[in-house]
C-alpha positions as CSV (number, residue, x, y, z in Angstrom):
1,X,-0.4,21.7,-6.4
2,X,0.2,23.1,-10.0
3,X,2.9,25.8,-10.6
4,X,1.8,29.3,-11.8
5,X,4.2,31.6,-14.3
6,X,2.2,35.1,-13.2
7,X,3.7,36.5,-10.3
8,X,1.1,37.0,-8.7
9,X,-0.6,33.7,-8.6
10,X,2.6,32.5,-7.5
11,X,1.9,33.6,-4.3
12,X,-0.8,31.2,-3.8
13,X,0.7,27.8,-5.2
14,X,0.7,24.9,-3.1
15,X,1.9,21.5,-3.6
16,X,1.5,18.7,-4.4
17,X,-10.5,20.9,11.3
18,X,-15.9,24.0,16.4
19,X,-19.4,23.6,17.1
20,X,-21.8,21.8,14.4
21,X,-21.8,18.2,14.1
22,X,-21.6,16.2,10.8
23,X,-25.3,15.5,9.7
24,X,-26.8,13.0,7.3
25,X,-29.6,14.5,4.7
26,X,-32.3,13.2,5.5
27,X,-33.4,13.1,1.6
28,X,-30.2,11.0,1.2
29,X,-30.6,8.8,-1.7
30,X,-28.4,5.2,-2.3
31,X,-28.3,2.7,-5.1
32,X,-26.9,-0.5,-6.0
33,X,-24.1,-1.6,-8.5
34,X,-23.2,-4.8,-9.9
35,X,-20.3,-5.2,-7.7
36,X,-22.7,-5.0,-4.9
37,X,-21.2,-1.4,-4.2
38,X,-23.8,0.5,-2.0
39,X,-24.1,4.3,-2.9
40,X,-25.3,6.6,-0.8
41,X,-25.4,10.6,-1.5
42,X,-25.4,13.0,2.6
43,X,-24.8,16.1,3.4
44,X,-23.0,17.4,6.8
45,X,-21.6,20.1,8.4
46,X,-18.9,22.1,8.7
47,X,-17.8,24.9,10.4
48,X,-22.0,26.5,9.9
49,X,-21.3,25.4,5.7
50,X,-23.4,22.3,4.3
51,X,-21.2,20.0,2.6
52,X,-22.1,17.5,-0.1
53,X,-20.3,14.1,-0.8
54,X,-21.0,10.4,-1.3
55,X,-20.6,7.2,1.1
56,X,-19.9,4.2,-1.2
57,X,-20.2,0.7,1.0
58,X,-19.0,-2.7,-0.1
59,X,-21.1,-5.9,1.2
60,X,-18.5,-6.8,3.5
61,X,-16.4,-3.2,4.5
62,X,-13.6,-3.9,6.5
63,X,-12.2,-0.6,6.8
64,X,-13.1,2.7,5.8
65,X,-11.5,6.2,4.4
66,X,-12.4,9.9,3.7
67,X,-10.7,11.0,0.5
68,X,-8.8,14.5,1.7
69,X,-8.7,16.7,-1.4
70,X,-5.3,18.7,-3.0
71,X,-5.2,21.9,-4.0
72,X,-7.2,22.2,-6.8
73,X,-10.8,22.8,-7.0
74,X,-12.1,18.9,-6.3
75,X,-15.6,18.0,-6.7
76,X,-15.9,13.8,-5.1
77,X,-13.5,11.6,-5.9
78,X,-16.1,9.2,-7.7
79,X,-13.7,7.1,-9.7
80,X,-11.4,6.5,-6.4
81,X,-13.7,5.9,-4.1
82,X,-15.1,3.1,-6.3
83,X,-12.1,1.3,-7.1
84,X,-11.6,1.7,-3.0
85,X,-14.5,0.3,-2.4
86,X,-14.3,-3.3,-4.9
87,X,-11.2,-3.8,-2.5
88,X,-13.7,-3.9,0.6
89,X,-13.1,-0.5,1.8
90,X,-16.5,1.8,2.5
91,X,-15.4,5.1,1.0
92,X,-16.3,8.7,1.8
93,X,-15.9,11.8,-0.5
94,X,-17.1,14.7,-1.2
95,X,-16.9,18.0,-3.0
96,X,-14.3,20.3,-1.6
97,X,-15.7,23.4,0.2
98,X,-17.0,25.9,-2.5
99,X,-17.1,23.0,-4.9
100,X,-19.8,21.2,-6.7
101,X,-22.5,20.8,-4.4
102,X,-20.6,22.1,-1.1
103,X,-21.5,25.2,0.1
104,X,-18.7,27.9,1.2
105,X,-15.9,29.0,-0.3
106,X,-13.4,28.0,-2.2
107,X,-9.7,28.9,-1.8
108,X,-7.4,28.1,-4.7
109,X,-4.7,29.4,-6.4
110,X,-7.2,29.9,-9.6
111,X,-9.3,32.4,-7.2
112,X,-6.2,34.2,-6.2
113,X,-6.3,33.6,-2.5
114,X,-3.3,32.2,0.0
115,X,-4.6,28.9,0.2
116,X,-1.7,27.6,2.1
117,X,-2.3,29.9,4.8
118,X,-2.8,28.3,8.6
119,X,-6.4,29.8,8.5
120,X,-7.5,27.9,5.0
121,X,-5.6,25.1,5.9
122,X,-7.3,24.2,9.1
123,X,-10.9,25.2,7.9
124,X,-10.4,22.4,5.4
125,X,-8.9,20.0,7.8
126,X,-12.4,20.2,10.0
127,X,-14.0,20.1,7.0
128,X,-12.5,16.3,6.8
129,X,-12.9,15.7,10.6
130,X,-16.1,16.6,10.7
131,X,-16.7,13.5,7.6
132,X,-14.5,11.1,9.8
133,X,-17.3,11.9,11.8
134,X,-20.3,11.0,9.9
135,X,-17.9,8.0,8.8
136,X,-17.8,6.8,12.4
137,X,-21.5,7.2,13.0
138,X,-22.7,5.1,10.0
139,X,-19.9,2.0,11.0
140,X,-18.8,2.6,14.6
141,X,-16.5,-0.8,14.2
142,X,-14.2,-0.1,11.5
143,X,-11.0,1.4,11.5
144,X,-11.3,4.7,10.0
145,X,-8.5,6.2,7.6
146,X,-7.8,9.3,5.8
147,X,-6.4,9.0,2.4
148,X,-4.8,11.9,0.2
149,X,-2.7,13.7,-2.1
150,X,-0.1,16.7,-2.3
151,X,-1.6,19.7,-0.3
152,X,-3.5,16.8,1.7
153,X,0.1,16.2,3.3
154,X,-0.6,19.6,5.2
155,X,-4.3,18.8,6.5
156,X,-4.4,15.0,6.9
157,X,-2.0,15.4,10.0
158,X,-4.0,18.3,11.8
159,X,-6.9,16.0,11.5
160,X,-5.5,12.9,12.9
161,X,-4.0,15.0,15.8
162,X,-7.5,16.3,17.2
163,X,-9.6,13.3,15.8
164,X,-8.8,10.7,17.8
165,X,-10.8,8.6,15.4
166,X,-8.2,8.6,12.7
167,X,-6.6,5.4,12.9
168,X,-4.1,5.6,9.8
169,X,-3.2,7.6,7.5
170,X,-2.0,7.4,3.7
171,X,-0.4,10.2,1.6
172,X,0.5,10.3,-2.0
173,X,3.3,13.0,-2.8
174,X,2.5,14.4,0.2
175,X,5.3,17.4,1.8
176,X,6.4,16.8,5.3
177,X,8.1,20.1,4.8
178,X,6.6,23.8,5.4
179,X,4.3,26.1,3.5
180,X,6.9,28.3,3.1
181,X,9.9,25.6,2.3
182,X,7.6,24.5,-0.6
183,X,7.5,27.2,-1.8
184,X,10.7,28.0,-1.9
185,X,11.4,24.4,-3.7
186,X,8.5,25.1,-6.4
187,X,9.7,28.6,-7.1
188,X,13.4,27.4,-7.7
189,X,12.3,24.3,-10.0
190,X,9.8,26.9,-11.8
191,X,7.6,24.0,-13.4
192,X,11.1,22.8,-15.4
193,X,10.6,19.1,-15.9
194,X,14.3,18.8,-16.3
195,X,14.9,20.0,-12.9
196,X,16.7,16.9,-11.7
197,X,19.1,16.4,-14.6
198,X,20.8,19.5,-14.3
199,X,20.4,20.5,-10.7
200,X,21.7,17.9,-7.9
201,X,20.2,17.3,-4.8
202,X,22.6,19.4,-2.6
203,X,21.3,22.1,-4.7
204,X,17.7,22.1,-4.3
205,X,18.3,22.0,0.1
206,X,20.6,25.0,0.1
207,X,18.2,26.6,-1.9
208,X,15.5,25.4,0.7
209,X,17.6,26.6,3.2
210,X,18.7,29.6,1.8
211,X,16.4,31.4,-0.1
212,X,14.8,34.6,0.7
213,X,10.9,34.3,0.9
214,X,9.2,35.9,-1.6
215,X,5.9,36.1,0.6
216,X,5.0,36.6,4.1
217,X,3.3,34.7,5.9
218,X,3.3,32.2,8.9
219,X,4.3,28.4,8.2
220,X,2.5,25.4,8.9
221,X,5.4,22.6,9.9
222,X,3.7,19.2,9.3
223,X,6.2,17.5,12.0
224,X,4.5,19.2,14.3
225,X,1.6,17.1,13.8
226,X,3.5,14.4,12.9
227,X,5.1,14.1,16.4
228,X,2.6,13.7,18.5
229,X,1.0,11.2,16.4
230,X,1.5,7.3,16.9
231,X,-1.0,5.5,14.1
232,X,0.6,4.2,11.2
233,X,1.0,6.2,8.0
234,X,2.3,5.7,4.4
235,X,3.7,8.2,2.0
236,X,4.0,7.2,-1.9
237,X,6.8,9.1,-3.2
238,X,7.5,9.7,-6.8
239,X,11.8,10.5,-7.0
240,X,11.0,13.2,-10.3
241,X,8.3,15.2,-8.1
242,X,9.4,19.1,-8.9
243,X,6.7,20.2,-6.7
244,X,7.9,18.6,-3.0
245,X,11.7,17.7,-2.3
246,X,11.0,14.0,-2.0
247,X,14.5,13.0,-0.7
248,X,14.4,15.8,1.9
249,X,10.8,14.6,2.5
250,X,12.0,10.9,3.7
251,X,14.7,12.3,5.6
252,X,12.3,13.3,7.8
253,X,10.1,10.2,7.8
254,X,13.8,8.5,8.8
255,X,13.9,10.7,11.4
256,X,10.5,10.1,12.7
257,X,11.1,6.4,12.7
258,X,13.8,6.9,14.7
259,X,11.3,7.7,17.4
260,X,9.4,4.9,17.3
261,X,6.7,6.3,14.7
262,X,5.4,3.8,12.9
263,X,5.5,5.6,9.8
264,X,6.6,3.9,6.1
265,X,7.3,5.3,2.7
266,X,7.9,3.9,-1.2
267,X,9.8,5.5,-3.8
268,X,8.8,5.1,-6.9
269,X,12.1,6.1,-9.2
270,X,10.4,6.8,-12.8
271,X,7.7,8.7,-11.3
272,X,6.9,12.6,-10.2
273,X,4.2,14.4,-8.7
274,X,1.4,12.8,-9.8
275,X,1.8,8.8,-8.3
276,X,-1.8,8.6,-8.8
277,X,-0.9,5.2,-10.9
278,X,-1.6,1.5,-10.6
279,X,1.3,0.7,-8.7
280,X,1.0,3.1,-5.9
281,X,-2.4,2.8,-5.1
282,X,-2.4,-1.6,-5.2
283,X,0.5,-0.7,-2.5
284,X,-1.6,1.7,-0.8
285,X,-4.5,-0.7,-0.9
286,X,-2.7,-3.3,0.3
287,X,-1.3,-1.3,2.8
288,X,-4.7,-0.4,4.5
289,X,-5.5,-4.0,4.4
290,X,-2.8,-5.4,6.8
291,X,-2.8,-2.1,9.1
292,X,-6.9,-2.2,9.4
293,X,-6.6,-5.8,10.0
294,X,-3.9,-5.3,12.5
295,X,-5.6,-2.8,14.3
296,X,-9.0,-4.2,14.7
297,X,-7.0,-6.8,16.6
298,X,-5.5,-4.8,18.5
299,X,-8.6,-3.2,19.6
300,X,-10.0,-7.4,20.0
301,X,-7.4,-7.7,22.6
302,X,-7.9,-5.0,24.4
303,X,-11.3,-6.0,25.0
304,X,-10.8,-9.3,26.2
């Protein structure tokens, strides 16, 4: 997400899946780092729109992710999916939709366009079931993840509620609010990096609650998705975020839990929006680790 001051880009700020079948290129190319990191360049399908992006495979995988863009216009995740990867994860990115080497178009608040409208929203979430699909081809025996930031917290549960292949799911400053609630929030903290030293908590929900919408248009409600869903997922929560309402974010994790969701959070005090830092992602990392062993397990025992 990133806040605009013109009005009228305003309207399309947003925080921080059909018929074809993902295909591999056939002209695919792959090399070979150092850190015996297999690279591997496809192309697949989405929605009648050819989508470009890059597998990166460790020797010994024992998971593996799609990388779910934010907001902004995101070519691969390269760096990411790299440093995933040395940890034993096999990695999938690629350039958002309109982006880079991806056909379609691209829907951002630069273009002017509502790009948190339910339309854009779910185009780009089968964009990212469609790769958990290629994913799932290539290594039918590992635990497949989706792994994302901000506006990611809006697609990554429509995914994993009509891919069944989504086993987990991890979510840096991610909203488990609305569309419209965030905007709300973003609008009343109006990019002020100050936000939470003169305005309280109790302020920022009855202005939530409260406030008038400045657009119209109809919601997406994350806990919608989030209900039916039982695989494990992590949020990465930065307290100074002026783009989500953390605490009002993990309320409704809390809730969630209390249903027997095996969701989990971390709260990192000193940082805001962007938790795209060491700490996080070692957590994160670790995270995937335990759950992907845990379920492949699961799915051991079930066999026997």
């Amino acid at each position: 997400m990133k806040f605009k001051n013109n009005l009228f880009l305003l309207f399309i700020i947003i925080t921080v899946f059909a018929c074809n079948k993902p295909v591999e290129n056939k002209n695919s190319s792959s090399t070979q780092s150092k850190d015996l990191i297999k690279t591997e360049n496809v192309i697949f399908e989405s929605e009648g729109i050819k989508l470009a992006g890059t597998i990166y495979s460790p020797e010994n995988p024992q998971s593996a992710l799609v990388l779910v863009h934010g907001s902004d216009s995101v070519p691969r995740m390269s760096k990411m999916a790299e440093l995933l990867a040395k940890n034993d994860i096999l990695v999938f990115t690629y350039d958002k939709r309109g982006v880079g080497e991806s056909g379609g178009i691209y829907a951002g608040p630069e273009v002017g366009t509502n790009n948190i409208s339910i339309e854009n929203l779910n185009l780009l979430a089968k964009d990212a079931s469609y790769a958990v699909d290629l994913i799932h081809k290539k290594s039918e025996d590992l635990p497949i993840g989706l792994f994302g930031a901000s506006q990611a917290g809006w697609i990554i549960p429509i995914v994993a509620n009509k891919n069944a292949l989504v086993k987990f799911m991890v979510l840096f400053s991610s909203p488990t609010i609305t569309t419209l609630e965030q905007l709300r929030f973003q609008f009343y903290t109006n990019g002020r990096t100050d936000f939470w030293e003169n305005y309280s908590e109790k302020d920022a929900r009855e202005h939530i609650k409260n406030d008038p919408d400045k657009y119209q248009f109809k919601a997406t409600n994350p806990k919608e998705f989030l209900k039916t869903l039982s695989i494990p997922a992590l949020w990465l929560f930065g307290e100074k975020d002026i783009q989500i309402p953390v605490k009002m974010c993990i309320e409704h994790i809390n809730t969630l839990k209390l249903e027997n969701k095996p969701f989990e959070y971390v709260l990192f005090p000193s940082l805001g929006h962007n938790t795209n830092k060491k700490e996080p992602i070692e957590i994160s990392i670790n995270w995937i680790k335990q759950k992907s062993f845990n379920i492949k397990n699961n799915e051991t025992e079930k066999l026997e």
